[in-house]
Biopython code that builds the backbone (N, CA, C, O; Angstrom):
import numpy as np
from Bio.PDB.StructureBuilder import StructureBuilder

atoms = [
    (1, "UNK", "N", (-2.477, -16.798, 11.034)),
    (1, "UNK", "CA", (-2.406, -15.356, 10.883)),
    (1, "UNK", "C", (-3.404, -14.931, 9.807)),
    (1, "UNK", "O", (-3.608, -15.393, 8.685)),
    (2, "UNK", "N", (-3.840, -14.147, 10.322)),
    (2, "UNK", "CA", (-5.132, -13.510, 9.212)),
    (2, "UNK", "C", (-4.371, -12.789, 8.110)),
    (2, "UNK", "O", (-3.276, -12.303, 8.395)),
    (3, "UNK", "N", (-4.965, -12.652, 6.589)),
    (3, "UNK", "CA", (-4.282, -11.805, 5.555)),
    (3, "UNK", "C", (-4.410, -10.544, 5.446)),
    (3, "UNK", "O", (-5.454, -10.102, 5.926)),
    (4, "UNK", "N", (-3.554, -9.640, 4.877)),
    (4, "UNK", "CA", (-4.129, -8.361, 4.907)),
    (4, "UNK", "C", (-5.479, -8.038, 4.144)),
    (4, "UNK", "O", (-6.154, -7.041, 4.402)),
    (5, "UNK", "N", (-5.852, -9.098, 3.050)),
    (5, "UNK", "CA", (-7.217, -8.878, 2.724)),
    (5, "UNK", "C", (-8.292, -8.816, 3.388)),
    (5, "UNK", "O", (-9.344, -8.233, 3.125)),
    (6, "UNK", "N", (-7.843, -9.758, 4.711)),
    (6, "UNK", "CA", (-9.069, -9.596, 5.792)),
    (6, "UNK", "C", (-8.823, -8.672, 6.348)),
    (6, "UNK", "O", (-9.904, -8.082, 6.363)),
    (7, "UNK", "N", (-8.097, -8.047, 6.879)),
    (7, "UNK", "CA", (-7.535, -6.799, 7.106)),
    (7, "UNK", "C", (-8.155, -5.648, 6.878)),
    (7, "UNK", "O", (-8.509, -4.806, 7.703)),
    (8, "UNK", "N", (-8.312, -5.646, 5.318)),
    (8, "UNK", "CA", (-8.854, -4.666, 4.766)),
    (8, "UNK", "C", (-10.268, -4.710, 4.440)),
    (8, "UNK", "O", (-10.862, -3.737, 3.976)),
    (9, "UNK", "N", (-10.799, -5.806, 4.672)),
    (9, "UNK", "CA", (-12.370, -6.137, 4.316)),
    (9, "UNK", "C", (-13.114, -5.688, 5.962)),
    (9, "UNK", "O", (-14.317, -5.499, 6.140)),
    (10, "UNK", "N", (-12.085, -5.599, 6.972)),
    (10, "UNK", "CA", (-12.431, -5.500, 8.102)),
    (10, "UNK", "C", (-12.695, -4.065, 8.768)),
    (10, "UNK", "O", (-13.405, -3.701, 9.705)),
    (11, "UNK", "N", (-11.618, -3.247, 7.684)),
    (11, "UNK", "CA", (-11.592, -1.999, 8.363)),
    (11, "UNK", "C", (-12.582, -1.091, 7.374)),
    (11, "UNK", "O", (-13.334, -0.276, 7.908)),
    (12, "UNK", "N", (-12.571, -1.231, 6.059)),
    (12, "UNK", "CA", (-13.545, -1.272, 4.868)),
    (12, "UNK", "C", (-15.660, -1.141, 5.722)),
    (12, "UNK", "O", (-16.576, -0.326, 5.827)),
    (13, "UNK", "N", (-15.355, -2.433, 6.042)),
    (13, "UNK", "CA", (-16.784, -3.306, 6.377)),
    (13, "UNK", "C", (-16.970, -2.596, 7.582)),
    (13, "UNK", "O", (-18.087, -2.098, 7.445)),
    (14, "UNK", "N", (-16.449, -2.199, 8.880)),
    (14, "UNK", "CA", (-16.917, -1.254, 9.666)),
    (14, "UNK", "C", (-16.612, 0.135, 9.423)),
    (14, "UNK", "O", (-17.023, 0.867, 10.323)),
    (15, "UNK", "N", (-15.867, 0.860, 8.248)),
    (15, "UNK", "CA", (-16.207, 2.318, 8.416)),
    (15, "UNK", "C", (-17.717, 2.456, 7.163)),
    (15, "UNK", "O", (-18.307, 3.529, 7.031)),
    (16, "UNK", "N", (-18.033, 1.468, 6.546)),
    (16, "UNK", "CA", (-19.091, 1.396, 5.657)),
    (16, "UNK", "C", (-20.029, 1.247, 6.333)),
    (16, "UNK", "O", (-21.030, 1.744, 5.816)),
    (17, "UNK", "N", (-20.258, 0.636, 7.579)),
    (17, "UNK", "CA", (-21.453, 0.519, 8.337)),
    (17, "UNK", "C", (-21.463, 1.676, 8.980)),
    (17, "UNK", "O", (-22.680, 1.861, 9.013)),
    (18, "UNK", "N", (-20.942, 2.696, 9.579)),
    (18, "UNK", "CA", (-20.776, 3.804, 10.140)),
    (18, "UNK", "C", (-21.578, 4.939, 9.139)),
    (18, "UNK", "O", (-22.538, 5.679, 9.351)),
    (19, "UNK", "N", (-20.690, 4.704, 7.917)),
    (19, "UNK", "CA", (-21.238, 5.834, 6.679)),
    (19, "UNK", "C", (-22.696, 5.278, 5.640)),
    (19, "UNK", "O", (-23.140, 5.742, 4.590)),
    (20, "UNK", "N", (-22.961, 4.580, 6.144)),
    (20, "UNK", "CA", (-23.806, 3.918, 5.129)),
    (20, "UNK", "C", (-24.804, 4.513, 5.415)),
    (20, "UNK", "O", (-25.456, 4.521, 6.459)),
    (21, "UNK", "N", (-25.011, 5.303, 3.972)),
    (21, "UNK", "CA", (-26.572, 6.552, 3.737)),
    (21, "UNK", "C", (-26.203, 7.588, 4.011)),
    (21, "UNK", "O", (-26.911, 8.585, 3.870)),
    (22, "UNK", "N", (-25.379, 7.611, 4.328)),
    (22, "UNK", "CA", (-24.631, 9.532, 4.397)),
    (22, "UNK", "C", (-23.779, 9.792, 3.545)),
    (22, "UNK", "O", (-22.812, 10.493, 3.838)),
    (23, "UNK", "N", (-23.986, 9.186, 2.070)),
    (23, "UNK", "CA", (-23.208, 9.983, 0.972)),
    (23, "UNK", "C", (-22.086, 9.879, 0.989)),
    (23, "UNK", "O", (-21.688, 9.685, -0.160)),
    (24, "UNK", "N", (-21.170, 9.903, 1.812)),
    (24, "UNK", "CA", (-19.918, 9.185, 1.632)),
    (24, "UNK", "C", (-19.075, 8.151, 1.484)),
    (24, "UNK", "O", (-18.876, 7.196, 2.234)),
    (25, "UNK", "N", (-18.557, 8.451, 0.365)),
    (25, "UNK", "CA", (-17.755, 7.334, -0.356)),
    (25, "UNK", "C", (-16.513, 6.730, 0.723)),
    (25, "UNK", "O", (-15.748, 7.189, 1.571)),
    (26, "UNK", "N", (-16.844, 5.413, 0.111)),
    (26, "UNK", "CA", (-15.914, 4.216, 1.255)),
    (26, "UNK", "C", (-14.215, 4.493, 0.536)),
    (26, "UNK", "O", (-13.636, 4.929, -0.460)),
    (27, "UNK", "N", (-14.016, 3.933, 1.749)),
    (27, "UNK", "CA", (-11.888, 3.711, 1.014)),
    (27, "UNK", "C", (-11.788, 2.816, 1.475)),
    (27, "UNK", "O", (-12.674, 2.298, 2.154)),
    (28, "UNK", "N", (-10.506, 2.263, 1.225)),
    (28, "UNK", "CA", (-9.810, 0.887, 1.210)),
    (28, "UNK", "C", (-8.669, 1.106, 1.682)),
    (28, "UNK", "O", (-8.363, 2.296, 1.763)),
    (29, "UNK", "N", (-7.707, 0.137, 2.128)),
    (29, "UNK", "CA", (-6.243, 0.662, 2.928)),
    (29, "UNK", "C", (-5.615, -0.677, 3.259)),
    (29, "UNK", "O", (-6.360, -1.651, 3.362)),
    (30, "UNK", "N", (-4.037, -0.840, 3.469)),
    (30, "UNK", "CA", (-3.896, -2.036, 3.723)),
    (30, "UNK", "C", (-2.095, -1.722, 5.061)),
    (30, "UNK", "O", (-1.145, -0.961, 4.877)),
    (31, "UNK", "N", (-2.380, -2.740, 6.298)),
    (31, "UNK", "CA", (-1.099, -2.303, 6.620)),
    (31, "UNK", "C", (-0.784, -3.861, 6.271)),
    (31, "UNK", "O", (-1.434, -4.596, 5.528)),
    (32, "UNK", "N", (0.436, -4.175, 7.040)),
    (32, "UNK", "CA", (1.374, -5.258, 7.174)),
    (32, "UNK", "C", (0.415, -6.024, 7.661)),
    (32, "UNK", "O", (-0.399, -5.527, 8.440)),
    (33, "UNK", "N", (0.335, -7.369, 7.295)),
    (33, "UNK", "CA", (-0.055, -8.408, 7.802)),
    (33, "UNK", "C", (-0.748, -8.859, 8.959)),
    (33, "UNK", "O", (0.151, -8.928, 9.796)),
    (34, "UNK", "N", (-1.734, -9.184, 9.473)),
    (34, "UNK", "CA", (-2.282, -8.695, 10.823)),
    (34, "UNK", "C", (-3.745, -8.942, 11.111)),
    (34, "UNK", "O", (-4.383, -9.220, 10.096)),
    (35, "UNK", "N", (-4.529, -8.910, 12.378)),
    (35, "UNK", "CA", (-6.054, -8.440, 12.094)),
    (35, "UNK", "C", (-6.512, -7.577, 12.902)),
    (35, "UNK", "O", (-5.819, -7.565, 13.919)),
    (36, "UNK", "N", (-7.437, -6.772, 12.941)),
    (36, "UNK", "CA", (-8.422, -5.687, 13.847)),
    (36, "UNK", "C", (-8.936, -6.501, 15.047)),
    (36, "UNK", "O", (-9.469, -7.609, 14.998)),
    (37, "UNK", "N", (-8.730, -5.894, 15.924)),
    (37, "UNK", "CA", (-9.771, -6.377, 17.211)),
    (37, "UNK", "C", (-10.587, -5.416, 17.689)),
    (37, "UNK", "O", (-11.532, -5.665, 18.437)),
    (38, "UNK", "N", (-10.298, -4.353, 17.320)),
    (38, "UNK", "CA", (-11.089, -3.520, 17.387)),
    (38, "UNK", "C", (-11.333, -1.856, 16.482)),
    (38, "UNK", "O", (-10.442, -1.328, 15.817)),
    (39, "UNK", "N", (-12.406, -1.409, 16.632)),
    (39, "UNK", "CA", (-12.351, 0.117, 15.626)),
    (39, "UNK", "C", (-13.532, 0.859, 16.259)),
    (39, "UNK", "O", (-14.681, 0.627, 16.637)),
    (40, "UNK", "N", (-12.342, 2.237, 16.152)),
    (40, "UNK", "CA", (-13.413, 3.606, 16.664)),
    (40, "UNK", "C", (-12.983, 4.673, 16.039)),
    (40, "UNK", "O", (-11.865, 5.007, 15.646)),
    (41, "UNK", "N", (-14.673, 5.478, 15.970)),
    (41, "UNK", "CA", (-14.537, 6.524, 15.038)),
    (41, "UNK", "C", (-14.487, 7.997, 15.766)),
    (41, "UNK", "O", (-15.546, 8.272, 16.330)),
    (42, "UNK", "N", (-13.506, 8.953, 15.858)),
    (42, "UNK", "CA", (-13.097, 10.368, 16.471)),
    (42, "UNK", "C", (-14.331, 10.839, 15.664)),
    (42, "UNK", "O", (-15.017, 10.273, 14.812)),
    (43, "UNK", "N", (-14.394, 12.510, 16.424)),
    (43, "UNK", "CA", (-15.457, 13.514, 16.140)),
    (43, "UNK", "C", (-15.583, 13.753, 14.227)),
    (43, "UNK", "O", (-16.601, 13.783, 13.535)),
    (44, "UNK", "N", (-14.746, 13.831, 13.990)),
    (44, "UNK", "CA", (-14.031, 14.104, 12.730)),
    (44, "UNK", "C", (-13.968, 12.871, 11.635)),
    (44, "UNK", "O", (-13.175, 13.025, 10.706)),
    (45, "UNK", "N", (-14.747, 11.661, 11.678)),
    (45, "UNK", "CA", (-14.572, 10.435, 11.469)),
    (45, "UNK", "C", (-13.405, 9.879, 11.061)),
    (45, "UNK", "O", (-13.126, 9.455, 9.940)),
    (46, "UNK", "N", (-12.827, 9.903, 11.914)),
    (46, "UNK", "CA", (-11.164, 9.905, 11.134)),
    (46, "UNK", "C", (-11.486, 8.156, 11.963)),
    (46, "UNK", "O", (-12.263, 8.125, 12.918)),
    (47, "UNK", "N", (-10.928, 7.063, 11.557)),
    (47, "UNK", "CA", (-10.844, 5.791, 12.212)),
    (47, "UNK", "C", (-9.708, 5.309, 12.595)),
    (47, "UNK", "O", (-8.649, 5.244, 11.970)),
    (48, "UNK", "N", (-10.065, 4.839, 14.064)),
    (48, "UNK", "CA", (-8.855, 4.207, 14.591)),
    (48, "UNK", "C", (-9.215, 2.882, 14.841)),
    (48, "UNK", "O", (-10.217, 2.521, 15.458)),
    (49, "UNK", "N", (-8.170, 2.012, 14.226)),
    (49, "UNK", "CA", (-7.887, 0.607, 14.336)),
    (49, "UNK", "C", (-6.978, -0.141, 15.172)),
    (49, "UNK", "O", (-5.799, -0.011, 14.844)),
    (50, "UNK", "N", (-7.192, -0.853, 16.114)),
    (50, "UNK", "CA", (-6.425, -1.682, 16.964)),
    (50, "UNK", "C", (-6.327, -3.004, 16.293)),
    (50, "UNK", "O", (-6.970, -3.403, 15.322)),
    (51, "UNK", "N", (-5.110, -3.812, 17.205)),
    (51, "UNK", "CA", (-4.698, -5.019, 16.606)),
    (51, "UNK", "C", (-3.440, -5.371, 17.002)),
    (51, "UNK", "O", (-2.759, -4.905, 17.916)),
    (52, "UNK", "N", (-3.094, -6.627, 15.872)),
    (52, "UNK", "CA", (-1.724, -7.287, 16.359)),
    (52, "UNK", "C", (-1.539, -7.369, 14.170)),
    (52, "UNK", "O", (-2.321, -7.551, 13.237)),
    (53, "UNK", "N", (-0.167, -7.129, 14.311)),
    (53, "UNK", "CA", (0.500, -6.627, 13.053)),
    (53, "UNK", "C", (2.281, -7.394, 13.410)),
    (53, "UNK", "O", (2.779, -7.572, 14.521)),
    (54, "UNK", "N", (2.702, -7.614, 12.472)),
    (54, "UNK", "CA", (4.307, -8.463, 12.432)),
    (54, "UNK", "C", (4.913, -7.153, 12.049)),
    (54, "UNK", "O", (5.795, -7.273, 11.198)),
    (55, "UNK", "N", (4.637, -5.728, 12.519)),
    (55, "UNK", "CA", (5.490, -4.547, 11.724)),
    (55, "UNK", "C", (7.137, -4.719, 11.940)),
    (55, "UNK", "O", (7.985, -4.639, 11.051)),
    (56, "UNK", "N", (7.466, -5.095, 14.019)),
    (56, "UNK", "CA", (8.208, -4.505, 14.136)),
    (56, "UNK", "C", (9.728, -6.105, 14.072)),
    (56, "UNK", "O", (10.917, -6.220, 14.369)),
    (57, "UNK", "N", (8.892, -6.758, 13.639)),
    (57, "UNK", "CA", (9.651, -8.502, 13.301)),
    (57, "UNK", "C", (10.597, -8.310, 11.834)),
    (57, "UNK", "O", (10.436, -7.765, 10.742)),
    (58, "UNK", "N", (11.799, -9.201, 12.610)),
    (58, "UNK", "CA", (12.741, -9.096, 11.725)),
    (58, "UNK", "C", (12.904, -9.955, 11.081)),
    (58, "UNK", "O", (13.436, -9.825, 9.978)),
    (59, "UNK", "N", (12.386, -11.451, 11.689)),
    (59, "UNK", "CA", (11.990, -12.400, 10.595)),
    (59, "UNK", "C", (10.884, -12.732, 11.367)),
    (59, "UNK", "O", (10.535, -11.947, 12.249)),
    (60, "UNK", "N", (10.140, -13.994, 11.141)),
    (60, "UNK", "CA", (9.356, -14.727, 11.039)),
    (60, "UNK", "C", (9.073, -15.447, 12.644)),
    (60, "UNK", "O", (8.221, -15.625, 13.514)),
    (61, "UNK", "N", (10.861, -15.753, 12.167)),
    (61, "UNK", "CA", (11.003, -16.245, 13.982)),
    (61, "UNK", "C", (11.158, -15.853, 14.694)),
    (61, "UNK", "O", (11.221, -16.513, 15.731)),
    (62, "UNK", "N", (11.337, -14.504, 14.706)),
    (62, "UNK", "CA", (11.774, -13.758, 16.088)),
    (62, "UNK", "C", (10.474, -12.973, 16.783)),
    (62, "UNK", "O", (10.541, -12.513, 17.922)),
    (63, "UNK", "N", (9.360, -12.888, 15.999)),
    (63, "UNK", "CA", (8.107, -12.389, 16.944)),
    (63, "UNK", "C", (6.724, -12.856, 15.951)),
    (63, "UNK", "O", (6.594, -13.010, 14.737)),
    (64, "UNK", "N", (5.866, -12.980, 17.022)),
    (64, "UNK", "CA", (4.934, -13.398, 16.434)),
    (64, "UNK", "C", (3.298, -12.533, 16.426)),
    (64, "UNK", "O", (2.225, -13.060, 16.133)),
    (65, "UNK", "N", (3.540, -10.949, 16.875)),
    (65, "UNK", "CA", (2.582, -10.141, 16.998)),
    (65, "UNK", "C", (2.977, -8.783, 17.523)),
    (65, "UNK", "O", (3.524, -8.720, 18.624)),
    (66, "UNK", "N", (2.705, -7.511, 16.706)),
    (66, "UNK", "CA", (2.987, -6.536, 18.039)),
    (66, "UNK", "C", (1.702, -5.795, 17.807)),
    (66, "UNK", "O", (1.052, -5.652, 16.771)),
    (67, "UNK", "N", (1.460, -5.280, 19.247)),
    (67, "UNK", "CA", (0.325, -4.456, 19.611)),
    (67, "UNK", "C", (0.291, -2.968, 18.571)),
    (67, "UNK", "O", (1.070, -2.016, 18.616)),
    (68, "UNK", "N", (-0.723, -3.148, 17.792)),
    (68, "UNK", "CA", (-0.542, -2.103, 16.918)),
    (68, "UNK", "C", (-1.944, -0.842, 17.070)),
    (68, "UNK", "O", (-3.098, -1.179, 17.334)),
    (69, "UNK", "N", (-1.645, 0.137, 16.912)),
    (69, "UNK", "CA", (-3.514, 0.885, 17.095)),
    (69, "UNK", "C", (-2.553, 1.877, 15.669)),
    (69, "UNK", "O", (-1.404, 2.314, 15.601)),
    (70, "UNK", "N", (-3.502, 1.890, 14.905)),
    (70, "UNK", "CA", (-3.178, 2.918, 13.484)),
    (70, "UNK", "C", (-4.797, 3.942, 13.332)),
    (70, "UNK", "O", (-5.950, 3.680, 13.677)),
    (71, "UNK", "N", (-4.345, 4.829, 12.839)),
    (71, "UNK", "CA", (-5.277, 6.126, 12.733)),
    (71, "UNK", "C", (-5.408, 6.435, 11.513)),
    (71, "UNK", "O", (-4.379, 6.784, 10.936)),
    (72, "UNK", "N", (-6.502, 6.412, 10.854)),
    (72, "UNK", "CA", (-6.795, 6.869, 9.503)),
    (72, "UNK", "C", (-7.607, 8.121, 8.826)),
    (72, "UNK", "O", (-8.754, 8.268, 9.247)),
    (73, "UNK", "N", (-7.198, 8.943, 7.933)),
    (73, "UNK", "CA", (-8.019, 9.928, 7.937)),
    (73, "UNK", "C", (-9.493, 9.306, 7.255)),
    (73, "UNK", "O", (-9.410, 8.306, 6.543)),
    (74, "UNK", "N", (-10.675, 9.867, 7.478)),
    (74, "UNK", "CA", (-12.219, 9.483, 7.350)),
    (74, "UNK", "C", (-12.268, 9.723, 5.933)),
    (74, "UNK", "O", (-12.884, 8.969, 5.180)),
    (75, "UNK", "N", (-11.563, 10.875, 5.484)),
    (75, "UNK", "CA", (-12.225, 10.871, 4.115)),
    (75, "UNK", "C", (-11.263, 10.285, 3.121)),
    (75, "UNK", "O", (-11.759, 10.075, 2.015)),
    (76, "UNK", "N", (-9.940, 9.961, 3.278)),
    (76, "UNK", "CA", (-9.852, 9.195, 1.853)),
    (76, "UNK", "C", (-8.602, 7.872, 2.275)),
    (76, "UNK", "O", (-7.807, 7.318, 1.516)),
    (77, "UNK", "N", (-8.869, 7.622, 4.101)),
    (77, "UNK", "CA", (-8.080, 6.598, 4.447)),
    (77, "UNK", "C", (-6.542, 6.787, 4.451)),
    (77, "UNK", "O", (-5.867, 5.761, 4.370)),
    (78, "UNK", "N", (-5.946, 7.917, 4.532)),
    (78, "UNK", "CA", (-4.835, 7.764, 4.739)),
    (78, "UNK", "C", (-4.082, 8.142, 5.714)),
    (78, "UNK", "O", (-4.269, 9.272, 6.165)),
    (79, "UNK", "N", (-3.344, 7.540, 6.120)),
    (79, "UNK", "CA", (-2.235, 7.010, 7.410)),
    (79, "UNK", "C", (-2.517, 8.611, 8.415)),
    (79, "UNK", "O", (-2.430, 9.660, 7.777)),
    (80, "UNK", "N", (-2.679, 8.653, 9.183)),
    (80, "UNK", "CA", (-2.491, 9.710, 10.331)),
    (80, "UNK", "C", (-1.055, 9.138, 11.299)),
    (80, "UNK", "O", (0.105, 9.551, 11.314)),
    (81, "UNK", "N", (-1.735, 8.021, 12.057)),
    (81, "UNK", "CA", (-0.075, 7.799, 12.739)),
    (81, "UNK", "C", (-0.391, 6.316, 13.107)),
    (81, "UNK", "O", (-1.470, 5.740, 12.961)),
    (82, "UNK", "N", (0.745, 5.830, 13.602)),
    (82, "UNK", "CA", (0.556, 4.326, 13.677)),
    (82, "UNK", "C", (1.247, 4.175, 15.327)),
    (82, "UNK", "O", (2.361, 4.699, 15.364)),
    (83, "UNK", "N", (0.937, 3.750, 16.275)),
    (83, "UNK", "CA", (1.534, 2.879, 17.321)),
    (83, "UNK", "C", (2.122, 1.737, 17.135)),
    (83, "UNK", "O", (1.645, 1.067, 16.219)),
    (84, "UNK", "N", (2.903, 1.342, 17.637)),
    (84, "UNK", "CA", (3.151, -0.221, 17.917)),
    (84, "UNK", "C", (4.364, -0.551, 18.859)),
    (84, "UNK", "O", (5.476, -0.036, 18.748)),
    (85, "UNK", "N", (4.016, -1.439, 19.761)),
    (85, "UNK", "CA", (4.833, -2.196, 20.947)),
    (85, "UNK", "C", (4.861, -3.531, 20.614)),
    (85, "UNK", "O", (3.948, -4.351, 20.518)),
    (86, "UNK", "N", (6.419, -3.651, 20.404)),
    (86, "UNK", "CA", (6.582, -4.979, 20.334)),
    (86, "UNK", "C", (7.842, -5.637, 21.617)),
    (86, "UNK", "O", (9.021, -5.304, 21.489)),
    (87, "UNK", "N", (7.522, -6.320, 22.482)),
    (87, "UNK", "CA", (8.182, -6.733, 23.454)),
    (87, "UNK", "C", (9.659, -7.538, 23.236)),
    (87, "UNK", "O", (10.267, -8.031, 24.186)),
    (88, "UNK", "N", (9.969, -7.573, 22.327)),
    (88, "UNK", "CA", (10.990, -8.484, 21.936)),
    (88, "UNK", "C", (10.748, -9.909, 21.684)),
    (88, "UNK", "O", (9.554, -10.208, 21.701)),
    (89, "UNK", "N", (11.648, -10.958, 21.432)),
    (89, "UNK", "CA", (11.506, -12.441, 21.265)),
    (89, "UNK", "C", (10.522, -13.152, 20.414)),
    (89, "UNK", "O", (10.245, -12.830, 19.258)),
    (90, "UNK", "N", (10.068, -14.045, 21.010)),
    (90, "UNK", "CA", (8.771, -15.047, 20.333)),
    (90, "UNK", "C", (7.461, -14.927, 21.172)),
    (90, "UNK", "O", (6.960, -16.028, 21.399)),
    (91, "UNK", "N", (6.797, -13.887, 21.677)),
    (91, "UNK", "CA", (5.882, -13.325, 22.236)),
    (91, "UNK", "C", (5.177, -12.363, 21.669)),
    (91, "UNK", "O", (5.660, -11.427, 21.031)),
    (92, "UNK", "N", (3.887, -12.581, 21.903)),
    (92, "UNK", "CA", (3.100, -12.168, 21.158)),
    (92, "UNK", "C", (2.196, -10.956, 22.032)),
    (92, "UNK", "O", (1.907, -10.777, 23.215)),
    (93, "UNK", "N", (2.021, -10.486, 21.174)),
    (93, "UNK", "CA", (0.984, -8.581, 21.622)),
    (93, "UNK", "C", (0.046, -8.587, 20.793)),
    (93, "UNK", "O", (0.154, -8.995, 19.636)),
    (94, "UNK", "N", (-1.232, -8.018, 21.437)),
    (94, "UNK", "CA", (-1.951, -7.427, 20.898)),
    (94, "UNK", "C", (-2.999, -6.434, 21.392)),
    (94, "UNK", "O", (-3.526, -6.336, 22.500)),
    (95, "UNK", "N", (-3.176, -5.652, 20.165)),
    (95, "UNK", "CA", (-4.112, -4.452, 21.192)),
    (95, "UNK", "C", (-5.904, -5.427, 20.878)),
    (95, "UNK", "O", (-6.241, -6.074, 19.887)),
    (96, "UNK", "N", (-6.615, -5.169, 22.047)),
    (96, "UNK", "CA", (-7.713, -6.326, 21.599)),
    (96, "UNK", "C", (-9.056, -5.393, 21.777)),
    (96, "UNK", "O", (-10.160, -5.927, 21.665)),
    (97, "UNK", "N", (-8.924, -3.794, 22.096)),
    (97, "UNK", "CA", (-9.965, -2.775, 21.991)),
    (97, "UNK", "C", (-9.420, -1.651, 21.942)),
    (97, "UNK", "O", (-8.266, -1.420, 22.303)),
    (98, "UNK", "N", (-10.483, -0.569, 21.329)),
    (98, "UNK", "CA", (-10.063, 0.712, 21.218)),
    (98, "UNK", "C", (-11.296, 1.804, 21.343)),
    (98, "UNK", "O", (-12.322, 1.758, 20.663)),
    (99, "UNK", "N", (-11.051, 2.602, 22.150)),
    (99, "UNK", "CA", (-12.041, 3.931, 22.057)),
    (99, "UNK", "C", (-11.117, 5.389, 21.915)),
    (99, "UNK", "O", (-9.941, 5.668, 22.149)),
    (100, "UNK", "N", (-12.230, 6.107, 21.435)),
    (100, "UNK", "CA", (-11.569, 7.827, 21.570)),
    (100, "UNK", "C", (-12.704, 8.438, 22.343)),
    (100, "UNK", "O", (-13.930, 8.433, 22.450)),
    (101, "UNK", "N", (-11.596, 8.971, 22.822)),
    (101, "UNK", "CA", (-12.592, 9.886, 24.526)),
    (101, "UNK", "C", (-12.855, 11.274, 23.726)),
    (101, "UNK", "O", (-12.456, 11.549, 22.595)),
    (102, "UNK", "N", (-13.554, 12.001, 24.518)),
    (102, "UNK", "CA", (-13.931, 13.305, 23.686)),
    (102, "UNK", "C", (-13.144, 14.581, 23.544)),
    (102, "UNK", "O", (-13.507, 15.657, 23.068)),
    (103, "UNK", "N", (-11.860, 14.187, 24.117)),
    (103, "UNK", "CA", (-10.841, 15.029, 23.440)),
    (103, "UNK", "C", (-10.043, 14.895, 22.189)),
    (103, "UNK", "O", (-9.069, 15.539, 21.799)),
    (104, "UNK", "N", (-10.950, 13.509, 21.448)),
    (104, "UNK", "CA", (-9.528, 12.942, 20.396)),
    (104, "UNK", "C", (-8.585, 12.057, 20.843)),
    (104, "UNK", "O", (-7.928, 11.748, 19.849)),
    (105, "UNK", "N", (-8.177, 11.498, 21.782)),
    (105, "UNK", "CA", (-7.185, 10.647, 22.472)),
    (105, "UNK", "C", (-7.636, 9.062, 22.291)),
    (105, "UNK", "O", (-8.401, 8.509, 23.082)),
    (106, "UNK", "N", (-7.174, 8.546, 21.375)),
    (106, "UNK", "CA", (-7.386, 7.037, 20.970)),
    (106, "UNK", "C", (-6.775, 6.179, 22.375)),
    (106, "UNK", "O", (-5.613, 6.357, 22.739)),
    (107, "UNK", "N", (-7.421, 5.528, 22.877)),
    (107, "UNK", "CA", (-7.085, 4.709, 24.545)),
    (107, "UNK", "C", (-7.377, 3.239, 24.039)),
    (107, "UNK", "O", (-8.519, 2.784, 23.967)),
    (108, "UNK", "N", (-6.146, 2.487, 23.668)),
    (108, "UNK", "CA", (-6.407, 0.725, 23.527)),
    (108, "UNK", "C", (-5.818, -0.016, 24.533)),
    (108, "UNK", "O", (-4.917, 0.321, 25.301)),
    (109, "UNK", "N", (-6.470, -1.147, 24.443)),
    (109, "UNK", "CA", (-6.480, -2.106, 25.645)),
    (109, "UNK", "C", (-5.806, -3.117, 25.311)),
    (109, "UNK", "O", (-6.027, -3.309, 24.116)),
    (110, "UNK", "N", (-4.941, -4.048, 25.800)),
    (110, "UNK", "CA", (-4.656, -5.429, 25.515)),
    (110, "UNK", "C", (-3.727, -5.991, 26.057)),
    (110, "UNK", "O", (-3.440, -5.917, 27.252)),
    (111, "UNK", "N", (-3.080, -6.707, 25.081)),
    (111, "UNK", "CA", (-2.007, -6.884, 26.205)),
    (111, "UNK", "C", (-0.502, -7.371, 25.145)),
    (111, "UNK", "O", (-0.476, -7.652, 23.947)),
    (112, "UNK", "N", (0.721, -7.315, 26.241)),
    (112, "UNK", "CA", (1.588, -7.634, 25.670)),
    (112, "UNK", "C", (2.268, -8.543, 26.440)),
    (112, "UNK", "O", (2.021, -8.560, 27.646)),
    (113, "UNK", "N", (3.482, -9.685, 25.750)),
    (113, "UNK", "CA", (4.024, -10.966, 26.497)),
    (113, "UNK", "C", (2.754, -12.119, 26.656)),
    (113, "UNK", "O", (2.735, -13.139, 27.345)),
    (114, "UNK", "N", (1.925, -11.672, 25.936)),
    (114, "UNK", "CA", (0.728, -12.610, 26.353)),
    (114, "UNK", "C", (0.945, -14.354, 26.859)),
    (114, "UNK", "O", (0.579, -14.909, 27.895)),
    (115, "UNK", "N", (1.710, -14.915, 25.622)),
    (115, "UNK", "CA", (2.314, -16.256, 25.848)),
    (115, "UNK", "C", (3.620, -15.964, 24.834)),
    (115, "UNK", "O", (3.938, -15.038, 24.088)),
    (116, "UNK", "N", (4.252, -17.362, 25.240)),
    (116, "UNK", "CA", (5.258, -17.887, 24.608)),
    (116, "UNK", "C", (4.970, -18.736, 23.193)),
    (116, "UNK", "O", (3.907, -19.355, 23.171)),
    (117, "UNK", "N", (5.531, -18.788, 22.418)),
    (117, "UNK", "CA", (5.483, -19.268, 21.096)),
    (117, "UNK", "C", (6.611, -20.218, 20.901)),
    (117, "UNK", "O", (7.658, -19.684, 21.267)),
    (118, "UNK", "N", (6.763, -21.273, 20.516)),
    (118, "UNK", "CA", (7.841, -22.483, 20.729)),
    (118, "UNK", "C", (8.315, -22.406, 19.234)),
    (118, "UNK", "O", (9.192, -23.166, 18.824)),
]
sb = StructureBuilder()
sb.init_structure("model")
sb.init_model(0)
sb.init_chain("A")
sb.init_seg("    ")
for serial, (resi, resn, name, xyz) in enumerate(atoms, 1):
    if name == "N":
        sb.init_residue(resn, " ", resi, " ")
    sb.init_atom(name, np.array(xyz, "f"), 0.0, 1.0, " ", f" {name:<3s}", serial, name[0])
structure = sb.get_structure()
């Protein structure tokens, strides 16, 4: 499982390549445990992040990923709204892409029940 430091070096490291030379200052942010598979930026640069996150696990053993897509505001990184599907058991989800269409509507891809976990 990746750390949330990578986490955050991940979501950091692509909205900095986006803004880099346009004067705006970077942010930092951290959710639950997890990594990005993917990131896209709305009209408004607000960023949306896909992935697999342990949010909706009650311990350790009972799931091992849920499909997460979280929305961040552009200018100082904070929380807009968060998704997440978690299928129950020892099965794992994840969202593994993400785009926003030109109405604003964040659309991720992936999958859930992927495999079993012993």
């Amino acid at each position: 499982m990746i750390t949330k430091r990578t986490l955050v070096i991940a979501l950091v490291g692509a909205y900095s390549l986006v803004l880099s030379g346009s004067g705006v200052g970077a942010w930092e942010t951290s959710i639950k445990s997890g990594s990005v598979h993917g990131v896209a930026l709305d009209r408004a640069a607000n960023v949306v992040a896909a992935g697999v996150t342990n949010e909706l696990c009650e311990t350790e053993d009972t799931c091992f990923g849920d499909f997460t897509v979280v929305k961040f505001s552009g200018a100082d990184g904070t929380e807009l709204w968060r998704q997440v599907i978690n299928g129950g058991g020892k099965l794992y989800h994840s969202a593994t892409a993400v785009v926003v269409d030109g109405g604003g509507n964040a659309v991720a891809a992936g999958y859930t029940n992927g495999f079993y976990c012993l």
